[in-house]
N, C-alpha and C positions, 0 to 999 in steps of 0.2 A: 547241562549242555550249553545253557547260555553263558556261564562265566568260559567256558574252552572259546566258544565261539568270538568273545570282547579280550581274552589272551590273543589268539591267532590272526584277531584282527587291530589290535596293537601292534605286537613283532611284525605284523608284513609293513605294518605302518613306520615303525622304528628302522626296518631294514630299504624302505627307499629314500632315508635321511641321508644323504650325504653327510652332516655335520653331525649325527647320531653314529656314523662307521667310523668315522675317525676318531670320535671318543672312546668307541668301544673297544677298536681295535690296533689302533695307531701309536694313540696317548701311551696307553703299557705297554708297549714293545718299547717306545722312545723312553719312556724312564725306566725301564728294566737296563734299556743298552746306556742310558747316562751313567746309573749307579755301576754299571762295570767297568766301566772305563777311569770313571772320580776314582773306585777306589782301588784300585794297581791288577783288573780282571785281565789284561791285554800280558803284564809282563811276564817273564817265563820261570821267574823264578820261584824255588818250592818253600819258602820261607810263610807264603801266607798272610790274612790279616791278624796283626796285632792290636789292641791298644793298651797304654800305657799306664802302669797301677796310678790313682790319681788320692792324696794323700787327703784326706778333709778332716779340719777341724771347729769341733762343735761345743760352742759355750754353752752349757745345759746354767739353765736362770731360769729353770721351774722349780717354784718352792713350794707345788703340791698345795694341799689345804684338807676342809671336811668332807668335800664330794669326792675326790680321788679315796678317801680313809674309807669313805664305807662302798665303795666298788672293788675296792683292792681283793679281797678275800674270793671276787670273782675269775678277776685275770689273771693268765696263766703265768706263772712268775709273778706276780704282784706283790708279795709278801715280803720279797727281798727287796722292794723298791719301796722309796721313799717317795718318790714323786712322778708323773706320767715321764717326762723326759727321762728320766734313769730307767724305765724300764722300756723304751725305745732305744736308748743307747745297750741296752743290756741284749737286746735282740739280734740287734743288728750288728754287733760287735764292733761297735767303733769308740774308741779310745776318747774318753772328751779329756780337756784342759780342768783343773780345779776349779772354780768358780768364785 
């Protein structure tokens, strides 16, 4: 009963904060209604958000060693990889440059 009683007498104590209500309850309304507005919530149209495919590319300059060789046999796909970065790129499916 004593921790109910040092909870209950917190919260009355939190709730005659004046600057404790406006973080509680002010702060997230106000950035809930900024992010609506930032990103097009107001307009009418039924289009939606998009974003735009964004193209990266990754110079893989791991050339792997003795500790990747004897952990290999562990990670999943490891076998087909030469080095930690090929089989990050192998995961993730992104296309590197030759090296």
């Amino acid at each position: 009963m004593k921790a109910i009683d040092i909870a209950i007498k917190d919260m009355t104590r939190s709730f005659r904060s004046t600057f404790a209500l406006v973080f509680m309850f002010g702060v997230p309304l106000l950035l809930t209604g900024m992010f609506y507005f930032m990103f097009g919530g107001a307009t009418k149209s039924d289009q939606g958000f998009s974003v735009p495919v964004t193209n990266v590319v990754v110079a893989n300059l791991d050339q792997g060693g003795s500790g990747f060789d004897l952990a290999k046999a562990q990670m999943p796909g490891g076998a087909q990889a030469h080095s930690l970065g090929a089989m990050v790129l192998a995961s993730c499916r992104i296309r590197a440059l030759p090296a």
